[in-house]
C-alpha positions in Angstrom: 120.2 113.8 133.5 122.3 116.6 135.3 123.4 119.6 133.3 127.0 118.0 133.6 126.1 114.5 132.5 124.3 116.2 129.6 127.3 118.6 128.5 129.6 115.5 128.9 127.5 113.7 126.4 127.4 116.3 124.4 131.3 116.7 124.2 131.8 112.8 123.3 129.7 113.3 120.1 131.6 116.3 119.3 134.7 114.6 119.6 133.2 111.5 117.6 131.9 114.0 114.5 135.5 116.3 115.2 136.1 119.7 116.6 134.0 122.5 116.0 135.9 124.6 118.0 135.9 126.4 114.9 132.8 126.0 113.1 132.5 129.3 111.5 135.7 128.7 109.7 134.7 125.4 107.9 134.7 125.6 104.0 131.5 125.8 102.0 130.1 122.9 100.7 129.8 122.7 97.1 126.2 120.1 97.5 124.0 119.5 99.6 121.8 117.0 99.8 118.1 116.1 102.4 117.1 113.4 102.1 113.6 113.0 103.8 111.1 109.6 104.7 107.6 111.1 105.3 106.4 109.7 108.3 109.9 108.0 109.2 109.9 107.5 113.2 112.7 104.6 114.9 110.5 101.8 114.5 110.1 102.0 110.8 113.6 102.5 110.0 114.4 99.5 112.4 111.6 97.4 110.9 113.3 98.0 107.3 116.1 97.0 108.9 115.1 93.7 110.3 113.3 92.7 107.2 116.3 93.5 104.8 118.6 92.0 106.9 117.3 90.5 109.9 119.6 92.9 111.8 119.0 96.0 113.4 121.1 99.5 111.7 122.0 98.1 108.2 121.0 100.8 106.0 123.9 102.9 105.3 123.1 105.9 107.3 123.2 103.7 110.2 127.1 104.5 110.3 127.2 107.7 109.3 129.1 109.8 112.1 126.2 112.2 113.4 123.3 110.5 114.6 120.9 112.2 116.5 117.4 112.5 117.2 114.8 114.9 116.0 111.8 117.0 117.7 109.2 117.8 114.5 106.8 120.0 116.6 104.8 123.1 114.7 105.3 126.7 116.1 102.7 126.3 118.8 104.2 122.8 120.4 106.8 121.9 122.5 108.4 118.3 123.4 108.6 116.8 126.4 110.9 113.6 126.8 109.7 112.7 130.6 106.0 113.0 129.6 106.1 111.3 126.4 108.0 108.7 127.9 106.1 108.3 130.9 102.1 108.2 129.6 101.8 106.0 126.6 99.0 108.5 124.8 101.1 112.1 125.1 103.2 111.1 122.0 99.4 111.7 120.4 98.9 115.6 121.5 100.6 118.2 119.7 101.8 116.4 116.3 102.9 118.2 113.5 101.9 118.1 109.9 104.3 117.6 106.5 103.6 121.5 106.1 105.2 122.9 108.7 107.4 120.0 109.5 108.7 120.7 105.8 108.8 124.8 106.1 110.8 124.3 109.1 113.6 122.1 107.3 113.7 124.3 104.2 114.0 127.5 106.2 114.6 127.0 109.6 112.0 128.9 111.0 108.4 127.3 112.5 105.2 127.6 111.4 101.6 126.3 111.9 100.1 123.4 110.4 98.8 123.5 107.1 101.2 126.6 105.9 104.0 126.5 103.7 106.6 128.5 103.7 104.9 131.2 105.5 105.3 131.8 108.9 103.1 134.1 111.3 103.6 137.5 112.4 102.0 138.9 115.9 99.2 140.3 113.3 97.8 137.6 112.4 99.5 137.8 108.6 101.6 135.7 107.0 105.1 136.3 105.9 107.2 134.5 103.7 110.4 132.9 104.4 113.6 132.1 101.9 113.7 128.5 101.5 116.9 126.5 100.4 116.1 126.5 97.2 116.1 129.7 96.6 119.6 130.1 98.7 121.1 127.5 96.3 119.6 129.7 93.1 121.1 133.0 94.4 124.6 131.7 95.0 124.4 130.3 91.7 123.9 126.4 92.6 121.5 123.8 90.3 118.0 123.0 92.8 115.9 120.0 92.4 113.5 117.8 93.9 112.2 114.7 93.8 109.2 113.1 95.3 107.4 109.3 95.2 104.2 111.5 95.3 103.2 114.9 93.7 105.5 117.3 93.8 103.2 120.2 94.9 102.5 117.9 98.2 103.7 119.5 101.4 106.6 118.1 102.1 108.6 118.7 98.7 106.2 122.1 98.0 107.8 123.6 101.5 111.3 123.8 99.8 109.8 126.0 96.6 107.1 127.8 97.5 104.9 130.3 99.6 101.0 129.1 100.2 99.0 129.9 103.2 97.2 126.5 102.2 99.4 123.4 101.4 95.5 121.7 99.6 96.2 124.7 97.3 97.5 122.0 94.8 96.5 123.9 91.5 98.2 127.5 93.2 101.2 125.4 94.0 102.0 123.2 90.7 101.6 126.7 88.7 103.8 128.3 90.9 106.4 125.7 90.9 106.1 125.0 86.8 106.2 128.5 85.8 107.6 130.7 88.4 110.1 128.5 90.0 114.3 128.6 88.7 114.7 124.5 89.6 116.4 122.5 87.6 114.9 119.4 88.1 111.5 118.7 89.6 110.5 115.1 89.4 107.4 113.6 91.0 103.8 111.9 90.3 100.6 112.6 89.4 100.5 112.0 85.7 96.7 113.2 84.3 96.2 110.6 81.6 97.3 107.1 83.8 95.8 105.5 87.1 97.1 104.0 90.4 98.3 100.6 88.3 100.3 102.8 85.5 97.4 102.3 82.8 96.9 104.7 80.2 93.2 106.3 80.8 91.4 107.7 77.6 90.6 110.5 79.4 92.5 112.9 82.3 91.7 112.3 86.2 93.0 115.6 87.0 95.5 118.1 85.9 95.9 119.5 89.3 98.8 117.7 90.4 100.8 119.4 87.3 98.7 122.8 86.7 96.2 123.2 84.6 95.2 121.6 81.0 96.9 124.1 79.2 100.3 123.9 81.3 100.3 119.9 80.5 100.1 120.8 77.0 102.7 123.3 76.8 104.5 121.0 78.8 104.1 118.0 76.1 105.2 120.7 73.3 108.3 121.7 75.1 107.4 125.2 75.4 106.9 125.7 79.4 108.7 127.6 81.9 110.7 130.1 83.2 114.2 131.9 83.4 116.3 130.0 86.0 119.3 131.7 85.0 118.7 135.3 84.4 119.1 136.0 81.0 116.0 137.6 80.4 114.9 134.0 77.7 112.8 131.2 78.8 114.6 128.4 79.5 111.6 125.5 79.1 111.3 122.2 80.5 112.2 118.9 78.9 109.0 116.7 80.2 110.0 112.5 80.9 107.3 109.8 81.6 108.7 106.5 80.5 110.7 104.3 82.5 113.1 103.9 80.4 113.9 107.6 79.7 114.3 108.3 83.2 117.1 105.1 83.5 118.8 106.3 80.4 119.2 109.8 82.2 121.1 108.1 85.1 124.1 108.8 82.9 125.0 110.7 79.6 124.1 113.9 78.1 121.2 115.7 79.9 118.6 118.4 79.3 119.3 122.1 80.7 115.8 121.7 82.8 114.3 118.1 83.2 110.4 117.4 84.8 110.0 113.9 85.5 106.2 112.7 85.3 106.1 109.2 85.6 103.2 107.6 83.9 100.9 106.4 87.5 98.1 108.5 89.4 99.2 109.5 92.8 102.3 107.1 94.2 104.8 105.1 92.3 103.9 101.9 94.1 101.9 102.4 97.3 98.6 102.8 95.3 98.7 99.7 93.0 95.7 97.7 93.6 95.7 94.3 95.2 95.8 93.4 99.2 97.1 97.0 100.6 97.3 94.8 104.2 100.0 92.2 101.7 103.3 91.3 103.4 106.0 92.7 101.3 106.2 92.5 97.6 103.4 90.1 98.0 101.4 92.3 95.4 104.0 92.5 92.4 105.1 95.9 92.3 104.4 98.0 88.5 107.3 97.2 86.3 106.3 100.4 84.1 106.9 102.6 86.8 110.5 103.8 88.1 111.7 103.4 91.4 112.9 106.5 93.5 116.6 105.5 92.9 116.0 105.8 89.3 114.4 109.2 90.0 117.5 110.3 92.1 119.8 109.1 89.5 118.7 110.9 87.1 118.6 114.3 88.9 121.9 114.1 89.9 123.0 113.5 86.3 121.4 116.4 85.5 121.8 119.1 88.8 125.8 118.2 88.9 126.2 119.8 85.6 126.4 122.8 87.6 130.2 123.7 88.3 128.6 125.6 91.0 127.5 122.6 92.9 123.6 121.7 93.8 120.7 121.5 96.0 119.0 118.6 95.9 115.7 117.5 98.1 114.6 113.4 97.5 111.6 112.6 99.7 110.0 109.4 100.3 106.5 110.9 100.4 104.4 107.6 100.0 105.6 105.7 103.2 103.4 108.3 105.1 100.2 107.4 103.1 101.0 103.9 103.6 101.6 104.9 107.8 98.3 106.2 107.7 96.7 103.5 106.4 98.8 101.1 108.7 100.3 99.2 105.6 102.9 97.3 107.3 104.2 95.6 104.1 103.7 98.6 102.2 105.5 100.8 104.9 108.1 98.3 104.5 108.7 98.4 100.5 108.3 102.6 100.7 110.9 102.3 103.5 113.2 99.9 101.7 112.8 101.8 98.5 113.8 104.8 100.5 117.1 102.8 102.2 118.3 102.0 98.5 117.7 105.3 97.3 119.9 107.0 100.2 122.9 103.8 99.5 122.8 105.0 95.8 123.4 108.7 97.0 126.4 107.8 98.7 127.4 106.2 96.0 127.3 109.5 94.4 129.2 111.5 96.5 132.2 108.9 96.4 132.6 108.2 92.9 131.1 112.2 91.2 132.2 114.8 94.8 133.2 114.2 97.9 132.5 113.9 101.6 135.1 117.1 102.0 132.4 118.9 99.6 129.0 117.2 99.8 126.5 117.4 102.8 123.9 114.8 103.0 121.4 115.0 105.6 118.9 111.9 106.2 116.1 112.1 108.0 111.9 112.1 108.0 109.3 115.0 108.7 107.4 113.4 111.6 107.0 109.9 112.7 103.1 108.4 111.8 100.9 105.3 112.8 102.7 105.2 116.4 104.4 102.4 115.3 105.7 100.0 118.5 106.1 96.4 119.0 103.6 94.2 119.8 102.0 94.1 122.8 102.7 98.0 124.1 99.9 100.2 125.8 100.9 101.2 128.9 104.2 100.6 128.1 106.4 100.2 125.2 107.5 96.9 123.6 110.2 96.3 120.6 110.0 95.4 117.7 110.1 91.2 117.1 113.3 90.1 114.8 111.4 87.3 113.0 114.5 87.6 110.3 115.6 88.4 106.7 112.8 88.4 104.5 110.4 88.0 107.3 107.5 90.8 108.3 108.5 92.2 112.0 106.2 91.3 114.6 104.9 95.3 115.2 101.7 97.1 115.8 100.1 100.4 115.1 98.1 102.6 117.5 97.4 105.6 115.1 96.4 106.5 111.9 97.6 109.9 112.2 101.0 111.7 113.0 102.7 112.0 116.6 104.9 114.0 118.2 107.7 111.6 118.7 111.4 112.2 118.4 112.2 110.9 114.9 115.7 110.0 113.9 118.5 112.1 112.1 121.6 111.0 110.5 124.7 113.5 108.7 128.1 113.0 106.9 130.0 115.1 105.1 131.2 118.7 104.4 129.3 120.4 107.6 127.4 117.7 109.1 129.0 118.3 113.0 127.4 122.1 112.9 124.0 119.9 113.9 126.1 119.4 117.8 126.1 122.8 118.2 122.7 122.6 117.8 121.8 120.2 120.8 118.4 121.0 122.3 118.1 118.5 125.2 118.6 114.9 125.9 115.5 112.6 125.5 115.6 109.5 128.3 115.2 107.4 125.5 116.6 108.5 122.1 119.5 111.0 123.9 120.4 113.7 122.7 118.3 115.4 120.1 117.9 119.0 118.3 114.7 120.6 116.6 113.8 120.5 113.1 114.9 124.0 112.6 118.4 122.7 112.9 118.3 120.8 109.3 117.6 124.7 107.6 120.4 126.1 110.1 123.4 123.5 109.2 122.5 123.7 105.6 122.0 127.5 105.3 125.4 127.6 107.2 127.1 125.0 104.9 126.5 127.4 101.9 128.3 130.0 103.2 
C-alpha cells in the first residue's frame, strides 16, 4: 500500500473512533479495564464465534468502535506483513512469550523472553519498569487481577511484579501476597485440591500461593500488606468455595479479597477425561467458578474505590489448551472468555460509563498456528459447520507465533490506540505494537 493509501485508511478509522485532533485534552478515565485471551490469534476468536453462533464476529467486542490488529514481538523481533504472508513457515520465527508479551502491555516498554517486568540495559542488567498497577495505586485507584490459572503465571505476574525469571513462581507469589498494594488478586492453584476440584489429604505444592506458612497465615486472616499507606497491615480475606465467590458478585465486600478456587492448576482446562473431546463433551466441574464469576466479584469489590480502578482479567488457560491443540478445549476457554468480556460491559453500563471506563480486549500472542483445514503453502478459512457445531480447523504448532493478533477498544480513551498506527498488514490492515495497550492506558490515567 502507498504511503497515501495507508494515511487515507488511517484517517477513516479516526473519523469512525472520532477526532483526536485533540487527544491530549481528553478527560481522565476514572477505570480501566484489559482484558487479555492467552494465546488469542483471529482464528480462535472466529472459531468461538462460529461455534456460539454459527456466525462470524458475535462476541460483543466484535462491534466495539476500535478494532485493530496487534504485533506481539519481544525486544529483539520485528514483523513483517509481506513475509509472513507470503511463506507459510515465517509466522514460526521470532514468536514471543507471555513474559514479555505481558511486560510490554503493563508498561509499554519491550523486553526479552522469559523476563518480567524488567527490561535490558546496554550492560547487560536488568532494570525495572512501573507497571499499571502500580500507576493505578499511586494516583490512588483500587488494582486487581484475575486469572483462569495462577496468578504468579507470566501473563497476570507482568502487571505486579519485577523477576528476571517468570519460572520463579515461589519469588513471585511472595512478592505479590506480601509486598504487593492490590486489592483483589484472584487466580488458581489451590495446595490441598487436584485438576478435578478434589480435596487431596495432603498439599501438591504451595508454590503457586507462597510458601506453607503464607497459606496458613492466609487461612487465619492475618496476611499482607499496607495498600493504603497508613503504616497498619491491611490483610487479605482468602475465598475458595464457589459459592462465596457468586455471593461477592454483589453486596458488602471485604477491604482486600484473594480468590483461590478449590482446583490444581486451571479452572476447567485440566479436568480429566478426553482432552481431544468436542466441546463440553467432558462435563465441566460444577465446584469450580467460571471466570465471569471471578470478574464479578472483583469488580464488586475494586469499584468501592471512589477513585476508580485497574483491573487486569486474563484468560490464561486457552494458551495451555493451544499448546496442546485442544480444539474443544480452546473452544470452552475461548467461550468462557467471550462471556466474561459481555459481563464487563455489562458493568460499565449499568455501575460507570463508556464517558469514564476504558476497556481494552485483546490476547498476548496467537498459539497452535491455528488455520483452516487444508493450508500449508497457503492459507485456508476456517469451515462454518454451524451453532453448536466444532469448526472444521487445523493446527500446525504447538508453540507460539508471531502473528498479528487482534485488538478491540471502547470507551473513555480508546481512539488514542490510532495515533498509535504502526503499519498496515496485507491481510489484517492496519495494526500497532503491543507497547500501544501500556501507552493508551498510561495516557488515559492522566
Amino acid at each position: 500500500m502507498s504511503p497515501s493509501s495507508f494515511l487515507w485508511v488511517l484517517i477513516t478509522l479516526m473519523i469512525c473512533a472520532g477526532s483526536i485532533t485533540n487527544a491530549a485534552a481528553i478527560e481522565p478515565a476514572k477505570n480501566i479495564i484489559i482484558m487479555i485471551s492467552d494465546g488469542m490469534g483471529y482464528n480462535h476468536s472466529e472459531a468461538a464465534s462460529l461455534y456460539a453462533s454459527g456466525h462470524k464476529d458475535s462476541q460483543v467486542y466484535s462491534g466495539f468502535p476500535v478494532r485493530l490488529a496487534m504485533s506481539t514481538h519481544a525486544i529483539t523481533g520485528g514483523y513483517d506483513g509481506e513475509l509472513i504472508w507470503n511463506r507459510f513457515p515465517e509466522a514460526l520465527k521470532g514468536a514471543t512469550d507471555s513474559a514479555a508479551a505481558a511486560t510490554a502491555m503493563a508498561s509499554g516498554q519491550k523486553t526479552s523472553r522469559g523476563t518480567i517486568g524488567m527490561v535490558p540495559e546496554k550492560d547487560g542488567t536488568l532494570r525495572s519498569v512501573e507497571n499499571l498497577v502500580e500507576r493505578a495505586e499511586k494516583l490512588g485507584k483500587a488494582s486487581g487481577l484475575v486469572t483462569s490459572v495462577p496468578f504468579a503465571h507470566a501473563t497476570p505476574a507482568a502487571f505486579v511484579v519485577h523477576n528476571p525469571k517468570r519460572k520463579n513462581f515461589l519469588e513471585i507469589s511472595t512478592n505479590m501476597l506480601h509486598d504487593s498494594a492490590l486489592e483483589v488478586l484472584i487466580g488458581c492453584g489451590h495446595p490441598f485440591y487436584d485438576r478435578n476440584g478434589q480435596q487431596l489429604n495432603a498439599a501438591r505444592t504451595f508454590k503457586s500461593v507462597g510458601d506453607k506458612s503464607t497459606w496458613t497465615a492466609l487461612q487465619a486472616g492475618t496476611l499482607g500488606g499496607d495498600t493504603d499507606g497508613d503504616g497498619q497491615i491491611d490483610p487479605w480475606t482468602l475465598i475458595e468455595q464457589r459459592t462465596d465467590f457468586q455471593k461477592l458478585a454483589v453486596g458488602a465486600t471485604p477491604q482486600r479479597l484473594l480468590g483461590i478456587p478449590q482446583v490444581a492448576k486451571t479452572l476447567q482446562q485440566g479436568r480429566s477425561g478426553d482432552p481431544h473431546a468436542r466441546p463440553y463433551a467432558v462435563p465441566l466441574l460444577k465446584t469450580v467458578p467460571n471466570l465471569t464469576e471471578l470478574t464479578r466479584a472483583a469488580l464488586n469489590v475494586l469499584d468501592n474505590d471512589p477513585d476508580g480502578l485497574f483491573l487486569m482479567i486474563e484468560g490464561g488457560a486457552m494458551d495451555w489448551a493451544c499448546h496442546d491443540n485442544q480444539s474443544g478445549r480452546m473452544l470452552e476457554e475461548q467461550l468462557d472468555f467471550d462471556r466474561t468480556v459481555a459481563a464487563v460491559v455489562r458493568w460499565v453500563e449499568t455501575h460507570s460509563s463508556w464517558d469514564e471506563t476504558l476497556l481494552i480486549v485483546t490476547g498476548d500472542h496467537e498459539t497452535g498456528y491455528l488455520t483452516g483445514p487444508g493450508s500449508d503453502p497457503d492459507w485456508q478459512p476456517l469451515v462454518n459447520r454451524g451453532r453448536n457445531q466444532l469448526p472444521g480447523m487445523e493446527w500446525h504448532h504447538d508453540y507460539h507465533t508471531n502473528s498479528l493478533i487482534p485488538l478491540f477498544a471502547k470507551g473513555r480513551g480508546a481512539e488514542r490506540l490510532l495515533v498509535l498506527v504502526e503499519g498496515n498488514d496485507p491481510v489484517r490492515g492496519p495494526y500497532v505494537d503491543n507497547t500501544a495497550v501500556a501507552k493508551v492506558a498510561f495516557a488515559a490515567f492522566e
